[in-house]
N, C-alpha and C positions, 0 to 999 in steps of 0.2 A: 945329190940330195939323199939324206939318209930316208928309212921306212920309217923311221917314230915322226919325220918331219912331214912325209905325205901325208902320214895319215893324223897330223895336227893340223895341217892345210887342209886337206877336205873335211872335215871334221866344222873347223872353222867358217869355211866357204857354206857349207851344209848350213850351218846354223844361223846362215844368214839368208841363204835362200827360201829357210822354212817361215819364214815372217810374212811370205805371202803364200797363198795356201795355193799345191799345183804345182809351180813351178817344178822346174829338173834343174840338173847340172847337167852337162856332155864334157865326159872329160875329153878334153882334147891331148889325145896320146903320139901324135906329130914327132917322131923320133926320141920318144918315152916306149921303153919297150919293154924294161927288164920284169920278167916275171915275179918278184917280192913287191915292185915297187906299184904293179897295178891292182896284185892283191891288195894290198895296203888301203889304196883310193877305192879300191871298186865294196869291200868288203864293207863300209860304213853305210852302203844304202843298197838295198837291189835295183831301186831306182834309178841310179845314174846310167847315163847312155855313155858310150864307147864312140867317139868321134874319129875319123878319117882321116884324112884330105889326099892321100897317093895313092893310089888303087896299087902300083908295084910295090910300096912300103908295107901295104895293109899284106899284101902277100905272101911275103917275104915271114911278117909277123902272126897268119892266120891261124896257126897251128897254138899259138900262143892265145891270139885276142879269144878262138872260139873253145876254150876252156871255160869261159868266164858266161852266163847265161843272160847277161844284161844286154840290152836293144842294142843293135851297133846301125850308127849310121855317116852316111858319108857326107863328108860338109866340102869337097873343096871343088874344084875346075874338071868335069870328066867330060872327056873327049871320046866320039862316038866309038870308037873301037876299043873302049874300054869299061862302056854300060854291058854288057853278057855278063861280065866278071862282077862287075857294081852291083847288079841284079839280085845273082847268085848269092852275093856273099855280104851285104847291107841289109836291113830292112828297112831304112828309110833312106831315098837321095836327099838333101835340100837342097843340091844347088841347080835348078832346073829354070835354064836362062832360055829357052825356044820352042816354041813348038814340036820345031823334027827331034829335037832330045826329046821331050814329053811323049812324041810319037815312039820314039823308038823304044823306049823304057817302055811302055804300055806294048808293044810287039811283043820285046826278048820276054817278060814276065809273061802274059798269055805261052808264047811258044815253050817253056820252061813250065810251067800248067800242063801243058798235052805231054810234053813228054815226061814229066815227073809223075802224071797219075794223081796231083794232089794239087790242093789251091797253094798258092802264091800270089798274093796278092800285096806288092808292094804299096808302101807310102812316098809320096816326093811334096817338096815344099817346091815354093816357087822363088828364085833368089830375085831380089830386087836390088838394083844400084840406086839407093835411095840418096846418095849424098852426089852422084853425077861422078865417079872416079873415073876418069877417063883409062886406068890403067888396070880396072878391074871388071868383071865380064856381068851380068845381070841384066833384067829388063830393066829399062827407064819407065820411070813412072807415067811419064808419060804417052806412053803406050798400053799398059799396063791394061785400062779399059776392053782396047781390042782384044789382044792380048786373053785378059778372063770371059769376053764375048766368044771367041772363037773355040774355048773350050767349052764352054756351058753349048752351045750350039752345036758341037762336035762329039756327043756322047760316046763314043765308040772310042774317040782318042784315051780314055780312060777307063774304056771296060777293065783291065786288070790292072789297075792301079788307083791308088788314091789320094786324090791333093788335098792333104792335110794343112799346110803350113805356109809360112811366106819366112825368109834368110836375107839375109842381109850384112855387108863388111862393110863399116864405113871406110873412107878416106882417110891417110895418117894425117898426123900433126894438125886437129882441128881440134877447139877449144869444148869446154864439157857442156859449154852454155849450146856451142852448133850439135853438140852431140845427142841435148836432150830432142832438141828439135827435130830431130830426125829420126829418131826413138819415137818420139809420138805421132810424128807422120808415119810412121810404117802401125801403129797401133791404129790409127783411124784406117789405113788402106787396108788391114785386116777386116776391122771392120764391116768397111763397104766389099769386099767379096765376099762374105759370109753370109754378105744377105744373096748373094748368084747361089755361091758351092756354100752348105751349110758345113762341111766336112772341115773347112779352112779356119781349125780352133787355135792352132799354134804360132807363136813368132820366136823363131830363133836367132839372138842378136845379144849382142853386149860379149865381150870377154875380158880378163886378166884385169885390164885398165878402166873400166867403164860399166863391169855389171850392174853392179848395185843402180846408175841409173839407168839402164834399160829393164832390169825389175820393177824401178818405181814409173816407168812409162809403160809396161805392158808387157817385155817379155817373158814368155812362156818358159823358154830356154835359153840359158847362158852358156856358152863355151870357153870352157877355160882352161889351159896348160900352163903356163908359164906361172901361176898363182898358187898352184900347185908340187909341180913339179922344179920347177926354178927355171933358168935358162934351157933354151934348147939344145941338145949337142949337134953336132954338124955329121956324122956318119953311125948309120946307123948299125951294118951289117955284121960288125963283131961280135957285138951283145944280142943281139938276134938268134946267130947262129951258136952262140953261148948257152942261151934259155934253152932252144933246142933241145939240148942236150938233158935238161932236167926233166 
């Protein structure tokens, strides 16, 4: 993908996100790496978030992504041995599918407070499985009640952190009619915990295939790479350590 083509793509994307007022973009930079190409995307808003999802990828690319002073936050699967690093180097999680990840994030951010001398006070959304995929990780809605009882009741689980948002992936190969519907089910369950956590203003959902109706159903934030950027490449390490060098 050439740089006049990004940045016609975000440009475009942009222009359609701004028809509702608030929304973001997050670009989803998912082995999108090269240094012109995120200039490109990132230069037409200060606004847009810088999205994640491999905590070794994001690594690998940090030297690179923390050039750039827009929000970065991490949208994919993080397994506990690698919230310290998520902490550290995100300022928002959204994919917080448990309590002991809620707990722990809320630990490493306080412990990283004492020792840094300065607040850190991360954001984390809550990811919901709102379409039931059995092969993707999230609370069930149906649980979901305890679930936001057990943190309104547990103040402390969240002293250095703050649940801002509810995420969510649907399921592939479901039609755009199942798609709305579960767009607005996650807009109404934002709803109802916001009346528990007033904090809970964002919904991050819809990407590449699908934004435009999770816009028109409520979300806050879209994630999108491929709409953008074009196809994904399959190895990232070349051009990583490529940029480096500039």
């Amino acid at each position: 993908m050439s740089i006049e083509s990004v940045e016609k793509n975000t440009k475009r994307i942009l222009e359609k996100i701004s028809q509702w007022n608030g929304r973001k973009l997050a670009l989803a930079t998912k082995t999108h790496f090269s240094l012109p190409l995120l200039q490109s995307a990132l230069s037409q808003s200060e606004n847009i978030i810088i999205a994640e999802n491999r905590i070794q990828e994001a690594e690998k690319k940090w030297d690179i992504l923390q050039k750039f002073p827009h929000k970065k936050h991490f949208i994919g699967k993080l397994q506990s041995n690698k919230v310290k690093k998520a902490v550290k180097m995100f300022d928002c999680i959204e994919t917080v599918d448990s309590l002991k990840l809620l707990a722990r994030i809320n630990r490493i951010a306080g412990e990283l407070y004492v020792h840094n001398g300065k607040k850190l006070k991360r954001e984390v959304f809550l990811n919901i499985n709102i379409s039931h995929d059995e092969n993707k990780s999230g609370i069930e809605p149906e649980y979901l009640k305890a679930f936001v009882s057990e943190v309104v009741n547990t103040p402390e689980i969240t002293q250095h952190i703050t649940v801002s948002g509810i995420f969510t992936i649907l399921k592939k190969d479901i039609t755009n009619d199942q798609k709305r519907k579960y767009y607005k089910e996650m807009k109404q369950i934002q709803d109802e915990i916001q009346q528990l956590i007033p904090s809970v203003t964002e919904i991050s959902m819809g990407m590449s295939a699908d934004y435009e109706i999770a816009l028109e159903e409520g979300a806050t934030i879209v994630r999108i790479g491929r709409g953008i950027f074009g196809e994904r490449k399959k190895d990232t390490k070349d051009t990583v350590d490529e940029d480096r060098k500039k």
